[in-house]
N, C-alpha and C positions, 0 to 999 in steps of 0.2 A: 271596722269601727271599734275604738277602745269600749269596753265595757263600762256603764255608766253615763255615755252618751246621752243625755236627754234631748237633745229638741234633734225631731226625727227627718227636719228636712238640712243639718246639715248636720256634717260626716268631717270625725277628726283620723284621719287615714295618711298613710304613707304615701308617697307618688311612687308608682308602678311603672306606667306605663311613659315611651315619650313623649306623649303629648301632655302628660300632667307632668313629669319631667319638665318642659318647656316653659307651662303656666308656672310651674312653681319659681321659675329661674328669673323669669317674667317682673312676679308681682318685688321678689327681693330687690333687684337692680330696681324697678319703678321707683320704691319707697326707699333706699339703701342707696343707690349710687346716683341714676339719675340726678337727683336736684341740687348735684355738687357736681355735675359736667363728670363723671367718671365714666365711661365706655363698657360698652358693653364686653360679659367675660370678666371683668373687675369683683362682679355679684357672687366670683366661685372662685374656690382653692383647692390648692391639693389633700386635704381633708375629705371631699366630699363622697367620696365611696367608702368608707369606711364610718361615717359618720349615721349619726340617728335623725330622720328627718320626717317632719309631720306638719302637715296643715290641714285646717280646718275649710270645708267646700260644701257651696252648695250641692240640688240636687244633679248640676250638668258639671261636678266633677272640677267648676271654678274655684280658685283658691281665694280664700278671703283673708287667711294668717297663716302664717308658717314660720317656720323655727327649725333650728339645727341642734343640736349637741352631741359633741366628742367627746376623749376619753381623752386626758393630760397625763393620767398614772390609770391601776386598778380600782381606784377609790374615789378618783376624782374626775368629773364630769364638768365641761363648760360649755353654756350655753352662748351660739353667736345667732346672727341673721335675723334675728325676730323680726318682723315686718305685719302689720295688720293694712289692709285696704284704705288709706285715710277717711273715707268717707263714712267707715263701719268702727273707726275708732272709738274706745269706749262703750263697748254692747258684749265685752267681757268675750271677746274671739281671741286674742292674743294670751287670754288668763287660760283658757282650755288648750294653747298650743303648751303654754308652758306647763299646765300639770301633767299633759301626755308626754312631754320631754323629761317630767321630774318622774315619772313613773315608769317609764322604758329605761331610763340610768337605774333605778332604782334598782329595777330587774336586773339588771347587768354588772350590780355590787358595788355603786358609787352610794358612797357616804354623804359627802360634800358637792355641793354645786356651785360654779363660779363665772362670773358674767363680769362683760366689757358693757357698762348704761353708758348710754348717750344722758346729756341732762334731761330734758324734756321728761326720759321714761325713768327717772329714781321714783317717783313717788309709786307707778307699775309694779315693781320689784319691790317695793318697801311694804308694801299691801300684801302681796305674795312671799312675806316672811323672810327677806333676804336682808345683809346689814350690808353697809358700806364698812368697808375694808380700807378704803387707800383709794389714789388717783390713780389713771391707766392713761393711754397716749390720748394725744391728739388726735384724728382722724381728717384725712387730706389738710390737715394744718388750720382747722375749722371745728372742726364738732372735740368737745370736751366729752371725756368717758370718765367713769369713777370706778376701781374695781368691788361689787358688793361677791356676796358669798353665802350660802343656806346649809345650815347639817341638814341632811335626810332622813329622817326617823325612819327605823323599819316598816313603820305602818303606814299608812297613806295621812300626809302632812294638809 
């Protein structure tokens, strides 16, 4: 559990093991590919062992958010995959994936943080101090992306 953690029956932790492996792989394609007919294995790249990965679960280890972020250079960090449980949207689960992601780059000498928003989540990210920067792709020729961008102060943002 990251330090800071308040509410003691859910746990923002890394997947270990394969079964939380599995849930995590689960809930991204649910919410991320799924409801655009994408197949499963679509929900992962060749990124993802090397990458920083964290979601937030109840007490039986369920994922409710989760989040990715890699390394682009030594300074620069982008976050992909955010996914929150739709039904748990908005109860501020995807806002504790994202500062455990701003605070594991942090540790790892990223400056700068840089994300691919779907429209629906600008206002997400615009809360959480990041600007819009420019436009990014399409995604399966359907979802609109905007590229935003956050400096990371040394201290906790």
């Amino acid at each position: 559990m990251i330090q800071g953690d308040e509410d003691s029956e859910l746990s923002l932790i890394t997947p270990v093991s394969e079964a939380d492996w599995q849930k995590y792989f689960d809930l991204r394609w649910k919410v991320l590919r799924a409801p655009w007919n994408q197949p499963r294995g679509s929900e992962r790249d060749d990124g993802e062992e090397t990458s920083i990965h964290l979601m937030v679960c109840d007490l039986s280890r369920t994922p409710l958010a989760i989040g990715r972020a890699h390394f682009n250079s030594q300074t620069e960090a982008q976050v992909r995959y955010m996914a929150v449980e739709p039904a748990l949207a908005g109860r501020g689960l995807g806002g504790r994936v994202l500062g455990g992601l701003e605070k594991c780059a942090r540790a790892r000498g990223a400056t700068r943080i840089v994300l691919n928003a779907r429209k629906p989540a600008i206002p997400f990210y615009l809360k959480h101090g990041y600007t819009i920067v420019g436009r990014a792709d399409t995604l399966f020729g359907a979802i609109e992306h905007v590229r935003m961008e956050k400096t990371l102060s040394s201290e906790k943002d």
